[in-house]
TIVO-653378 format. One record per residue: y, z, x of N, C-alpha, C in turn. Coordinates in steps of 0.2 Angstrom, whole numbers, plus 5000, padded with zeros to 4 digits. Each point is the difference from the previous one (the first is absolute). Layout:
<nodes>
YZXYZXYZX...
</nodes>
This chain:
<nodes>
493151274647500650005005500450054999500450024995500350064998499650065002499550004999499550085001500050015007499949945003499950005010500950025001500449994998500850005002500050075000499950034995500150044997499750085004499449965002499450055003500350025007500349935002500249995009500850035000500350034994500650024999499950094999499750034997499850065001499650005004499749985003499750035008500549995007500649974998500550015005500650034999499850024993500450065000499950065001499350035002499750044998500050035010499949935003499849995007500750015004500449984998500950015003500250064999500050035006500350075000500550025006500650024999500450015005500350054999499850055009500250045003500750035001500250054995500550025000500150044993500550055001500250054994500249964995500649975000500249964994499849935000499749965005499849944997498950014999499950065002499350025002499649994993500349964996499449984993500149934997499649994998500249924996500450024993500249964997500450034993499949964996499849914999500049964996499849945004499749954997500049945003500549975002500149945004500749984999500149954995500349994994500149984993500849994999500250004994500649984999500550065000499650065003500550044999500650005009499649955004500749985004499550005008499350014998499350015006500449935004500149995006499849935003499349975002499949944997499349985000500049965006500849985004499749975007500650015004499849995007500949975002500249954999500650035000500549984995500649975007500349924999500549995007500549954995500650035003500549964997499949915005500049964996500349925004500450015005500249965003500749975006500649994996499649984996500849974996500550044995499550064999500250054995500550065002500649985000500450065004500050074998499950004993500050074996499650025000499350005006499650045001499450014992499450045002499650014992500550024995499550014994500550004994499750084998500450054999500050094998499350004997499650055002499550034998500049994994499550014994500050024994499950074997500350034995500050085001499250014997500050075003499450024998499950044994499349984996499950034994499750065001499750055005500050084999500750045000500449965003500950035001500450004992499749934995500250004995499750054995499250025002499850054995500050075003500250025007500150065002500850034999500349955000500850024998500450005009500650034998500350045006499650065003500049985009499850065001500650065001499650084999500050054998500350045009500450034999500150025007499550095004499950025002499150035004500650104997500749984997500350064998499650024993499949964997499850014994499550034998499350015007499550025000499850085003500850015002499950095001499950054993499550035004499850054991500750055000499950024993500750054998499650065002500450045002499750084998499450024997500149974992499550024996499449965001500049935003499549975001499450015005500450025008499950055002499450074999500450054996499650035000499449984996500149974996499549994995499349965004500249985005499649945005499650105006500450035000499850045006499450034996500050024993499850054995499349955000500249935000499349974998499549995006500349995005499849995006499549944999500149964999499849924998499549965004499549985002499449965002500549945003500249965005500349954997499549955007499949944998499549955004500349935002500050005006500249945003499749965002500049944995499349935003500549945004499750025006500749935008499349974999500249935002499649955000499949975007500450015005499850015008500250075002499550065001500150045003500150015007499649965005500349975004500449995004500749984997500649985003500450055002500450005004500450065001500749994994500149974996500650014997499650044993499349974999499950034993499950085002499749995005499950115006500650014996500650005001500650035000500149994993500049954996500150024993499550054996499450005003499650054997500250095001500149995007500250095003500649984994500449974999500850024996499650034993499749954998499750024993499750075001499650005004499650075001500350085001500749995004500350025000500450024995500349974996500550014994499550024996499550004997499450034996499950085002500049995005499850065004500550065000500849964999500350065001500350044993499649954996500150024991499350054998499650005005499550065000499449944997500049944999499549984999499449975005499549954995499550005007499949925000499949965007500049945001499350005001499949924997499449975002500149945001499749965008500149935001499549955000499849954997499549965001500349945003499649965005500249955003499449954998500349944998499749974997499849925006500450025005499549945007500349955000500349974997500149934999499549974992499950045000499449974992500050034993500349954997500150014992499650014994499349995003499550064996499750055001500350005008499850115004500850044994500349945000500750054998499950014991499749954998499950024995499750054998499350035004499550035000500550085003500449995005500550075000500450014996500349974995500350004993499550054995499449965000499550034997499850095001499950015008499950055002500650054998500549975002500750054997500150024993499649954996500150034990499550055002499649985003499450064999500150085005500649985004500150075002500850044998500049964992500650034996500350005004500449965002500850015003500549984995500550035001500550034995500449915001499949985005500349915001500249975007500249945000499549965007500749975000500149995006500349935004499549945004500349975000499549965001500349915002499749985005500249935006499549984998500049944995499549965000499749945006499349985002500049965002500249954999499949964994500149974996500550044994500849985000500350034996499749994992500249915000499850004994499350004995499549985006499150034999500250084999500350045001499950075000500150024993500049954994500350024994499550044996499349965001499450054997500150075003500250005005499850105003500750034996500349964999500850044998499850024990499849954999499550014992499750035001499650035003499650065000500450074999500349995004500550065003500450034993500149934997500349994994499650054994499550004999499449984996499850095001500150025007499950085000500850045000500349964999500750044998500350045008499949965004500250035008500549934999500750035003500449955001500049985008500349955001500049955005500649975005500150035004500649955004499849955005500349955002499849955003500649985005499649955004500549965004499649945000500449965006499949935001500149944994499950024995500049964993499850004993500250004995499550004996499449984996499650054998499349975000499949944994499549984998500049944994499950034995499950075000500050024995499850104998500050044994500250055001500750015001500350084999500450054999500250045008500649985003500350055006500750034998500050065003500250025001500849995003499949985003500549965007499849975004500449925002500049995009500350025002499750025006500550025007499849985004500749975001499849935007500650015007499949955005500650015003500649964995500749985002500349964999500049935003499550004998499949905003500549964999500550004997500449935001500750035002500050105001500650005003499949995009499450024998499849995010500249935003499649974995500249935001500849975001500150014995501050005002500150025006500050085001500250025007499649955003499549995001499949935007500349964999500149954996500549954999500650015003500350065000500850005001500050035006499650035004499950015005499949955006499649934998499849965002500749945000500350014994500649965003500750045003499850065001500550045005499849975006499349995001499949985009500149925000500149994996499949905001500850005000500450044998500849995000500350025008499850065001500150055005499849925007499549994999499849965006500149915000500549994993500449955000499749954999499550024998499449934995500149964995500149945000500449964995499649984994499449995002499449974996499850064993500049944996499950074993499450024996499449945005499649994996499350055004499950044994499650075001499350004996499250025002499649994993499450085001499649964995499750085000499250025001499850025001499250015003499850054992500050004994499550044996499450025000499550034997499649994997499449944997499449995002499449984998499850024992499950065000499950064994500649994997499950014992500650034998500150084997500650035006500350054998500650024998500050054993500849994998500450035004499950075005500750005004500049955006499549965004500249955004500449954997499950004995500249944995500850005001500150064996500650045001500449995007499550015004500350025007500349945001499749934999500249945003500849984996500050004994500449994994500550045003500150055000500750065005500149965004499649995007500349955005500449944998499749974998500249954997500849994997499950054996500750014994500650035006499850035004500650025005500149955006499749965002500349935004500149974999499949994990500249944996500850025001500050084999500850014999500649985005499749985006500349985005500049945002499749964995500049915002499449995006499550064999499549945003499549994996499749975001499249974996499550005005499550004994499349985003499849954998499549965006499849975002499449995002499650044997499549995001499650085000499550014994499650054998499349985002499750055005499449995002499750074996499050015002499850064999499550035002499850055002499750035006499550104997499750005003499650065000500050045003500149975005499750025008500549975006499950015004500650015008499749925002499249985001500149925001500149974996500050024993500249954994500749985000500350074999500949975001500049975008499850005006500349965006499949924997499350014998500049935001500449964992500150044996500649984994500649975005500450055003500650015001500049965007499549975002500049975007500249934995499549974997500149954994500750004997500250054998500849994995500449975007499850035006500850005005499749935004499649975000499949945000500249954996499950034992500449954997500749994998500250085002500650004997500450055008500149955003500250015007500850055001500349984993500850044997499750075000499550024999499750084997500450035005500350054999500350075005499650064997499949994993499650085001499550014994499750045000499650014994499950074998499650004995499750074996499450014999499650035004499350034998499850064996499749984996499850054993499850075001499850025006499850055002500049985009500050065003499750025008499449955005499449994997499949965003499849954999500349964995500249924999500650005006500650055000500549985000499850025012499450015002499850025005499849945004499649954991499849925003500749975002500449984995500649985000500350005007500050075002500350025007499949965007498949994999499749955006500349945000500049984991500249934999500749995002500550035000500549995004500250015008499750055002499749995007499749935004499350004996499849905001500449965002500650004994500549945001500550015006500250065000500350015007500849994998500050004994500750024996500150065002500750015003500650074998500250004995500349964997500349994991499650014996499550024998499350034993500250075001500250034994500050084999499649994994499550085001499650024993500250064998499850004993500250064996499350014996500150084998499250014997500350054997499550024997499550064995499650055001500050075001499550055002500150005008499650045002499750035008499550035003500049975006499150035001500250005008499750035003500150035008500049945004499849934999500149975005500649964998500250024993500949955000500350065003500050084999500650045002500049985008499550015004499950005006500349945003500049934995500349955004500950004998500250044996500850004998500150045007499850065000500050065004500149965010499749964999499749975008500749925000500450004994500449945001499949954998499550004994499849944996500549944999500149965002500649954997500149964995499350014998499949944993499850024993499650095000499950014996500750064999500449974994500650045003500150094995499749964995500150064993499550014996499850074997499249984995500550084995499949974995500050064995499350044998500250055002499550045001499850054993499149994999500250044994500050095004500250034993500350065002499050034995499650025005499450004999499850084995500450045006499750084997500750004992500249975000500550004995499549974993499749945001499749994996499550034999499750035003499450044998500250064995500650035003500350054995500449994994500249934999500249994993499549964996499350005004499549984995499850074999499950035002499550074997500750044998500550015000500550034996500049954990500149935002499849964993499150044996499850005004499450014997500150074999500150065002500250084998500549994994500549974999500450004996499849984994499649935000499649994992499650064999499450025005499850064998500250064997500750025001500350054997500449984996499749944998500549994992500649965000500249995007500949965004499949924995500749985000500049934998500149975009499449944999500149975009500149944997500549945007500349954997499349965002499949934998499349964999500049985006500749985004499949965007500650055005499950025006500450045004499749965008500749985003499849985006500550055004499650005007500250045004500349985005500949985003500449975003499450015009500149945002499649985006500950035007499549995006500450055007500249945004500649984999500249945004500050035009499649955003499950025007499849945003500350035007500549955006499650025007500249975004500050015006500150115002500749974995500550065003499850084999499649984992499750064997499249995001499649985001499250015000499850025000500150075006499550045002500350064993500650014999500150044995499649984994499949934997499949984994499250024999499849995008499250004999499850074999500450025002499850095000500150024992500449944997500250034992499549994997499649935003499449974996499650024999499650015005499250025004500150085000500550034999500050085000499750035004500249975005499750015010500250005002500250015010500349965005500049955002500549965004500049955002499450005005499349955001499649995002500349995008499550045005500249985007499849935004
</nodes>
């Protein structure tokens, strides 16, 4: 019985993958480090809403994060990076997407402008193609690798390799289970989270909403900045006297409607919620639609052209998403990664403040993101 549990738990780890820059890998099963193993709904009778998240154990062994100043080279490191002109390799785990496009041109670019040379492999969605591109990169001496795991923390054997040929390593999405990095760099998952939280009771005040009771749409997979991201929400609504009432989790745009269509059925006081990312937080939106409530405001995480378009055209329910700041990220990963190179002290965790965006600023924020135009 334990070997079938065990067999049917790595295979759906393995199989759950979600689309997106910072929530776009798995990190760990869901376990004691604070994963939700279901939804979660406070009783009728229970006024103080669920009871505070549990903290997370890679926060306790990554430390404070590091602010993306730290990781500008000095002069001397600099030149010593232009002198060497350095191989550097970037393994994305969905190349496909347009936010990972944008954080690879940033990497490519900041490499490029230190006189070095980029190489990308895309590993597809599949954690032993990416392995096997790990491999192809020791074998084409690269001077060191960034790298988006599939699987964050399956990626630990390719991170030991890397180890084992003495090329160091920066990473996002999470840490691996094992092996030596570099640094994360991630977005700032739980201050994103905050700014939605506090943004989302500026509009339930503004519009005179008496009702306190607010929940969240997460994660299936567990990811440490989604993780994060809920925990911010969370702690910044708490600070204003409202609660949650009810924690659902979702993947996908019909996973959260029909979550969030169940929450608001059962918990009829809901005015508002938080989707983990863009589009859970797109399902959410139908599901409030469905019901035919004007009172549901949503708040999210990240951006993709069908959420700017719908802020842009007068969205009324998806009000706010913290946006990661993409080509930012790609450049204070390949600047962490040039800086070990050239001998720099880099701090172990750096996250990279997310782009509060509104109605009011969209088309501006989206141009910061996608390092494009606003789409016609």
């Amino acid at each position: 019985m334990f070997k079938t549990k065990t067999n049917f738990l790595m295979v759906l780890i393995l199989l759950v993958t979600v689309v997106t820059a910072g929530c776009g890998q798995n990190a760990a099963p869901p376990d004691s480090n604070g994963g939700q193993a279901g939804a979660q709904t406070a009783g009728s009778g229970k006024e103080e809403g669920l009871a505070k998240l549990p903290p997370l154990k890679e926060e306790e062994a990554l430390g404070k994060p590091a602010g993306v100043d730290t990781l500008e080279l000095t002069p001397e490191e600099a030149a010593k990076i232009k002198e060497m002109k350095p191989v550097i390799g970037y393994s994305v785990h969905f190349g496909d997407i347009a936010s990972e496009k944008v954080i690879g041109q940033a990497i490519k670019e900041t490499v490029e402008s230190y006189g070095g040379k980029y190489i990308l492999t895309d590993a597809q969605r599949n954690l032993n193609k990416q392995m096997s591109d790990v491999e192809s990169l020791i074998l084409q001496k690269v001077n060191g690798v960034v790298a988006i795991g599939v699987d964050t923390a399956a990626f630990g054997p390719a991170v030991k390799k890397l180890n084992d040929a003495k090329i160091p390593v920066v990473l996002g999405g999470g840490p691996p289970n094992q092996g030596d990095f570099v640094s994360l760099v991630d977005p700032d998952g739980y201050g994103g989270g905050f700014a939605a939280g506090k943004a989302l009771v500026k509009e339930l005040k503004a519009k005179g909403i008496e009702s306190k009771s607010l929940a969240t749409i997460g994660l299936r997979a567990y990811i440490l900045t989604c993780e994060q991201r809920v925990r911010g929400f969370e702690d910044a609504v708490r600070e204003d006297g409202y609660k949650i009432v009810a924690r659902g989790q979702a993947d996908t745009a019909d996973q959260a409607q029909q979550e969030f269509e169940n929450i608001l059925t059962a918990h009829p006081d809901v005015v508002g919620a938080f989707g983990v990312y863009e589009t859970p937080a797109l399902g959410m939106e139908a599901a409030v639609r469905t019901s035919g409530r004007k009172d549901v405001f949503v708040v999210t995480h990240d951006l993709n052209d069908h959420l700017a378009k719908g802020m842009a055209d007068g969205n009324k329910i998806v009000i706010f998403t913290s946006s990661q700041d993409l080509y930012a990220e790609g450049k204070y990963k390949a600047l962490a990664l040039l800086k070990a190179v050239a001998g720099g002290q880099v701090p172990k965790y750096v996250t990279v403040a997310t782009l509060p965006t509104s109605a009011e600023n969209v088309k501006e924020m989206y141009k910061k993101v996608f390092n494009k135009d606003w789409p016609n």
